[in-house]
N, C-alpha and C positions, 0 to 999 in steps of 0.2 A: 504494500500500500504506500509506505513511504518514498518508494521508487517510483510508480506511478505519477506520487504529488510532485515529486523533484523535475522527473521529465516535462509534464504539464508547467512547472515555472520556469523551466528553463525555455521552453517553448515561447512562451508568452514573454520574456524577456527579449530573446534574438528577434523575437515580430516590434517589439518596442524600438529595439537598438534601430532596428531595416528601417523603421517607419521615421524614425527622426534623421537618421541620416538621410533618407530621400527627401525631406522636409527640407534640408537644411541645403543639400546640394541642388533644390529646384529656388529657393529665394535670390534676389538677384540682391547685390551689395548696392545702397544707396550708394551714388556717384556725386562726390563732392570735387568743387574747384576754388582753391585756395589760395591765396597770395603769401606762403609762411611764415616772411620775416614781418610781416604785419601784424596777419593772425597771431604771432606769439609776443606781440608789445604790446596791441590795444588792447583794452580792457571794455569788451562791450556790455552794456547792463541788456541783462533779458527781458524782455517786456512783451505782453501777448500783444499782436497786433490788432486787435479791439481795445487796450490798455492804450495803445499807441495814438490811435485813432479819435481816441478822446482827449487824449493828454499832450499830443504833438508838440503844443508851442512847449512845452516844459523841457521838452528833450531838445528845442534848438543845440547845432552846435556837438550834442554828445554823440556817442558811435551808439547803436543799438543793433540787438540780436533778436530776432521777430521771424515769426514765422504765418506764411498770407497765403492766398491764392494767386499765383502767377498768372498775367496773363501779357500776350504779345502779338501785335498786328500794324497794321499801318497805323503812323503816330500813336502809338498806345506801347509801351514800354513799363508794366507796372504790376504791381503786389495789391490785395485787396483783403479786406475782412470779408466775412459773411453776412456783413450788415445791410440793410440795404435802408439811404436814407427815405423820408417823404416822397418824393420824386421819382422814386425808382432806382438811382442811382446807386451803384457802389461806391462806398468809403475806400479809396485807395490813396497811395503813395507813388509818384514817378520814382524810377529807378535811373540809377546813373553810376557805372562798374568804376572799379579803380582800375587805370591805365595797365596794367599790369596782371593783371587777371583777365585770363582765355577761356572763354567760353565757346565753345564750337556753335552755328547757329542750328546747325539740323538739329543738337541738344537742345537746346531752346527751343526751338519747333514741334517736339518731343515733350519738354516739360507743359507747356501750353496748356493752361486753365488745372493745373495740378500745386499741392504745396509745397512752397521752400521754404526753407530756413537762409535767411543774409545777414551780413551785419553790414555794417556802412555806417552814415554819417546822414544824421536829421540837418537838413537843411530848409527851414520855413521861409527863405528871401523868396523860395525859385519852386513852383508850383505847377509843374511840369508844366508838357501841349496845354495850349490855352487855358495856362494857370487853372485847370480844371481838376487838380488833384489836392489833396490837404497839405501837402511839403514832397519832398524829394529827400531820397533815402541816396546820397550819392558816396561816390568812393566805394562802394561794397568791393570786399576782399576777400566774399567766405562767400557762398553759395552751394546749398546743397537739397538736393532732392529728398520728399519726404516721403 
């Protein structure tokens, strides 16, 4: 009897190991683009991007770490809450990369209406395409798919 229970767990074990290893070699690794001697000096404060979204003029100036809805098209270069104001609008922020951070665009075309995580630089002078956004999130260094 006790041979029986041992076989049956050892069973049920190797179907465990199988199952998680298959789990693990079918996920795909989130694809981050970094800029590192940056990423490893700034200090970005995290903030949700509905925290952002309300509280923007506060963050003039500081680098922030947020995570929004990407999205990208003719003049629209931008990150979004899931808020949507009176009007219909989305609550977003224009984007603007640090010089030095590659982003391939077919990857971009690809991340399209999905979430990232960025950090950069709150910028409230410069209000993207037709000042139609709440600030610009520019210089971003970090970018990575969620």
């Amino acid at each position: 009897m006790a041979t029986f229970v041992f076989r049956i767990f050892v069973s049920l074990l190797t179907l465990f190991v199988f199952a998680l290893t298959n789990l693990a070699c079918n996920s795909k690794p989130k694809q981050a683009f970094v800029v590192v001697h940056l990423d490893s000096t700034i200090r970005a404060t995290k903030v949700s991007i509905s925290e952002l979204a309300e509280n923007y003029r506060a963050f003039q100036g500081r680098y922030v770490e947020t995570t929004g809805k990407f999205h990208q098209a003719f003049e629209e270069f931008a990150i979004y809450t899931d808020n949507r104001l009176p009007n219909g609008a989305l609550e977003g922020f224009w984007l603007g990369t640090d010089k030095d951070l590659s982003i391939d665009n077919s990857y971009l075309d690809r991340m399209n209406g999905k979430r990232v995580t960025i950090k950069g630089l709150v910028d409230t002078t410069h209000k993207g395409h037709l000042s139609s956004y709440l600030a610009t999130i520019d210089k971003i260094y970090f970018w990575q798919e969620q």
